[in-house]
N, C-alpha and C positions, 0 to 999 in steps of 0.2 A: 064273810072274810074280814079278819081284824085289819086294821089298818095301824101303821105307826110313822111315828116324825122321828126323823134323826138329824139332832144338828152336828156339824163335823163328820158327816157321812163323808166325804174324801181322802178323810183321814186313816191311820192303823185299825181301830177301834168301829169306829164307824163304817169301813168296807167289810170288815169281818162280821160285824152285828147284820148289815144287808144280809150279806149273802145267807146269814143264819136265817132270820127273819122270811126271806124269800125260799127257802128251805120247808119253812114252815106254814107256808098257805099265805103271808101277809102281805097286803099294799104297802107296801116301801116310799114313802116320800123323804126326801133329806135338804135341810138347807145347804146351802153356797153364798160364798160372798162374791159378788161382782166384781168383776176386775176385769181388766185392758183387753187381759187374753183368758179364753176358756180353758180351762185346767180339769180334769175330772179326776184326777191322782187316782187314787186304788180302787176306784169304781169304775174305770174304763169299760174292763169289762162286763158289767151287768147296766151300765148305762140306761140299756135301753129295756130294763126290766124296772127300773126305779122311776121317781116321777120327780124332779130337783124343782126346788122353791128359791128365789135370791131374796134371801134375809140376813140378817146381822144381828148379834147378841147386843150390843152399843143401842139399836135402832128398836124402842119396844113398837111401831107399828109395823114395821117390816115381820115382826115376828106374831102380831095379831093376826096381819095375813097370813101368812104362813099358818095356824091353827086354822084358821077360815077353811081353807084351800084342804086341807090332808085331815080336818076332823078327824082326829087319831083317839086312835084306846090308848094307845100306849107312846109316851114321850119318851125321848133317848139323850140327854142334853150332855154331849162326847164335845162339843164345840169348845176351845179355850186355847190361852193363849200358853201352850204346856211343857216350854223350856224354862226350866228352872235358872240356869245362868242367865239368859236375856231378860230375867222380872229386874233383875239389881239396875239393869241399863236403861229397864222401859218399863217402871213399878205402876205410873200411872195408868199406861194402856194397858198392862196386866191385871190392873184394879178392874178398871173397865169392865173387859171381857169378862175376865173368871170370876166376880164380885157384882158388881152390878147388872152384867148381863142373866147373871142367873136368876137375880130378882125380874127382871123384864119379861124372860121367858114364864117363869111362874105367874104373873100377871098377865100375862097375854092368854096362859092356859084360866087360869080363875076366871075371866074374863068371858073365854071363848067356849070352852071347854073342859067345865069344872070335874067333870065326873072319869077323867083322863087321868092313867095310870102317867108316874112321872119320878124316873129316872136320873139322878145327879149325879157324876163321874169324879167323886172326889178321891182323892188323893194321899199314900202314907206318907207324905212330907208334911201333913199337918200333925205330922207325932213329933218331927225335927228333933232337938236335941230330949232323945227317948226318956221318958218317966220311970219307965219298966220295961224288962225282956220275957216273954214277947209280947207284940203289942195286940191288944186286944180293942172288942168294942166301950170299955170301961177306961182305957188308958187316957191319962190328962195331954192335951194336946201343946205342944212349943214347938209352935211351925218357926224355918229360920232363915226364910227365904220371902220378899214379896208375894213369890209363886204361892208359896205355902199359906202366907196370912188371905190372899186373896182367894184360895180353898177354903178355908177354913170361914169365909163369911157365907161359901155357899152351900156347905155343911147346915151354917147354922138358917141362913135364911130356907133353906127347904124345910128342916125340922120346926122351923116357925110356921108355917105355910100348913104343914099340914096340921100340926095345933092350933090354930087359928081357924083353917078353912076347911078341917075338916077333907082336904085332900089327901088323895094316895099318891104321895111324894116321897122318896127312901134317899137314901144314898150310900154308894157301893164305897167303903174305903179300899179300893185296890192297891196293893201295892206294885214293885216293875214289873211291868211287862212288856215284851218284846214279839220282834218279830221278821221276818224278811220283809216285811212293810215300813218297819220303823225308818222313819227321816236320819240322815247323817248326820245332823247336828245332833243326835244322841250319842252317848259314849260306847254303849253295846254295839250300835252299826258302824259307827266309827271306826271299831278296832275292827268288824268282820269284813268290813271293807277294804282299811289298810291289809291286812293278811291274805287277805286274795292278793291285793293289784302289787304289795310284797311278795307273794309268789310265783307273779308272772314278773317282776322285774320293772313293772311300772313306778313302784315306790321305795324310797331308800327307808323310809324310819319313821315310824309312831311317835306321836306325844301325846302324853297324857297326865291331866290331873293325879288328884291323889289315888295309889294305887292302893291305898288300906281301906279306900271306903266298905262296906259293906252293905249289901244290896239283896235283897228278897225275889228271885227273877223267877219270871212263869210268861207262857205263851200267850200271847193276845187272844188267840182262838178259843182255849180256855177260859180266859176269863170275862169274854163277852158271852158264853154259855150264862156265868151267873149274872149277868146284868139280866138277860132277859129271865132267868129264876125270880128273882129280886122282883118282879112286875107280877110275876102269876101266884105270889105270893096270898095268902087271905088278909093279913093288914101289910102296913108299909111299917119296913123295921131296916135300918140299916145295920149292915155286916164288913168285916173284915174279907177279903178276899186273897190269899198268899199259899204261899207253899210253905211257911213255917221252917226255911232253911234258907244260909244264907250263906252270902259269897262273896270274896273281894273283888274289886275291878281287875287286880292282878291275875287271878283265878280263872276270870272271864279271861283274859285276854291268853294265858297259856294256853286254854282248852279251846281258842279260836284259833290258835296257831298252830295247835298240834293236827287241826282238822286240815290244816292249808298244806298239811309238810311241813312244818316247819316248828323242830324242836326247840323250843326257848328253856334258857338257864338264867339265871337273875344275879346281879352281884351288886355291893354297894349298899348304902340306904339312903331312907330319906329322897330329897329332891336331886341325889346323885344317885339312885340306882337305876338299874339298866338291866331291859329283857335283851340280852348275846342271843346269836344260832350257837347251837351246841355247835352244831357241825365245823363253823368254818372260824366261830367268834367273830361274826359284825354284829353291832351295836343294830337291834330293828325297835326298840322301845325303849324311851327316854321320857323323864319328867320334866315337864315345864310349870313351874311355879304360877304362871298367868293361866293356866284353868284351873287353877285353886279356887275354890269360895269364898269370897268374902267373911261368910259364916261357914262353917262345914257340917255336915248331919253325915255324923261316922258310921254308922248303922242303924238299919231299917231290919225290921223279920216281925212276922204278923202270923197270929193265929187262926187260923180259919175256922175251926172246930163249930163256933154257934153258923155257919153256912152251911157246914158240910152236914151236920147235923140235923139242923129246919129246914134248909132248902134242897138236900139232896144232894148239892154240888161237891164234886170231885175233879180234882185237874188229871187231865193223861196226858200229857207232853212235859215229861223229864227236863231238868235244865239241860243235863251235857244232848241231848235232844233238839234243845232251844235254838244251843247255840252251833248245833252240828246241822243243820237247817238253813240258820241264818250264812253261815260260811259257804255252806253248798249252792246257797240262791247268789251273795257276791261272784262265786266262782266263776259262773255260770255269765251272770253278768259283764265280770270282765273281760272271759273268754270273746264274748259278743264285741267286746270293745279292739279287742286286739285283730281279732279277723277283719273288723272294720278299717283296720290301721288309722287307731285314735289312738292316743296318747296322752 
């Protein structure tokens, strides 16, 4: 039986990899960070099929142990600090985590467990302001975010690690993906959420950043299929992971309202335009200049071709899919809310 470590197993990425992972014959260990109150977020339920370690990326002997304990084939390091808006507010503890903590873990495996396949969850925000359309595994990197610069050290510290050590160390450049998992501090659930609890009457109106961004969006469940490709691979080579099509935040957000009922018409521009109901014309989506970036990274769209190619991978879950999922599981959600009489 293979065994495998996932760090950020509570997370989107990390319950989907489980549950893959557990699908497939393997011992499932996953780190946790200790806190006040026990949280088990989207592993709930296979809890009690997984085996949780309390480690910390910041902490390299917490994470010694942690190889000690789960002697893994295969690493999965999903752990990171991976709000792009909160790096500008918290650069240093996002350095931490996503930047140093993935040297710690690299070292705790060299250390423990040198001959251990090993996984790095990096990120198409180390393309930032894009080189070339589409971005590929050749394109020059201009990350424009903390978040992004602090990928982009653990990009390179893996690809060092394994020139140096002679380790099976890759890294996935995925670009967005989503899910009915995803946290609400992302923009995707955000809106899927407001267009539910807007169509039950719980909420007057959306705000949102820029709606021209442009974004490369595919399913979480998809694409932790190719993280685990990426491991059974014969060398370690890192890939692009996308759908190679791309979408505005605006885009998203009509094809999340039309799934709620709720036909939206646009008028205006700039930081003055506004998603109307056709129907009745109230104002349900409106721009607020304060979730602008600092920097902005206009558009992302990635090639996947050398994955689909070497490793076989193909995604099957369509965007208007994506996002016709993610609305169905809010819905559902809120319905639970209102029967409850919350508010």
């Amino acid at each position: 039986m293979k065994r495998a470590l996932i760090t950020g197993i509570t997370g989107q990425d990390g319950s989907y990899l489980a549950e893959l992972l557990l699908e497939k014959g393997y011992k499932v260990y996953g780190t946790m960070r200790r806190k006040g109150i026990v949280d088990y977020g989207n592993v709930c339920h296979i809890v009690n099929q997984i085996q949780l370690i309390y480690a910390d990326l910041t902490d390299l002997s917490s994470l010694i142990h942690a190889v000690k304990i789960s002697q893994p084939d295969e690493v999965y390091n999903l752990a990171a600090q991976s709000f792009v808006g909160i790096s500008w507010e918290q650069p240093i503890a996002t350095a931490d985590i996503n930047a140093v903590g993935v040297m710690n873990l690299l070292e705790a495996i060299r250390l423990v467990k040198p001959d251990a396949h090993f996984y790095q969850a990096a990120t198409s925000e180390m393309f930032g302001k894009v080189q070339q359309m589409p971005q590929t595994e050749q394109t020059p990197f201009y990350p424009r975010s903390p978040y992004g610069v602090s990928k982009l050290f653990g990009f390179w510290i893996t690809k060092n690690y394994r020139e140096s050590f002679e380790m099976f160390a890759c890294s996935g450049i995925l670009f967005n993906h989503e899910s009915e998992r995803r946290g609400k501090e992302f923009v995707t659930r955000k809106i899927t959420d407001a267009a539910a609890r807007i169509s039950h009457g719980l909420q007057d109106c959306l705000e949102l950043g820029n709606l021209d961004a442009r974004r490369d969006w595919g399913h979480a469940q998809d694409y932790v299929q190719a993280m685990w490709l990426f491991l059974q691979n014969e060398q370690p080579k890192d890939y692009v992971v996308a759908s190679n099509k791309t979408r505005t935040v605006r885009e998203f957000a009509e094809i999340a309202f039309d799934c709620a009922g709720i036909p939206l018409v646009w008028e205006g521009e700039g930081i003055h335009e506004t998603g109307k109901d056709r129907r009745d014309n109230r104002t349900l989506v409106r721009v607020n200049p304060a979730y602008f970036r600092p920097a902005e990274v206009e558009v992302l769209c990635g090639d996947p071709s050398k994955a689909e190619k070497e490793l076989g991978w193909k995604r099957q879950i369509s965007f208007e899919q994506l996002v016709e999922r993610m609305v169905k599981n809010d819905m559902e959600l809120v319905k639970k809310e209102v029967k409850a009489g919350y508010r």
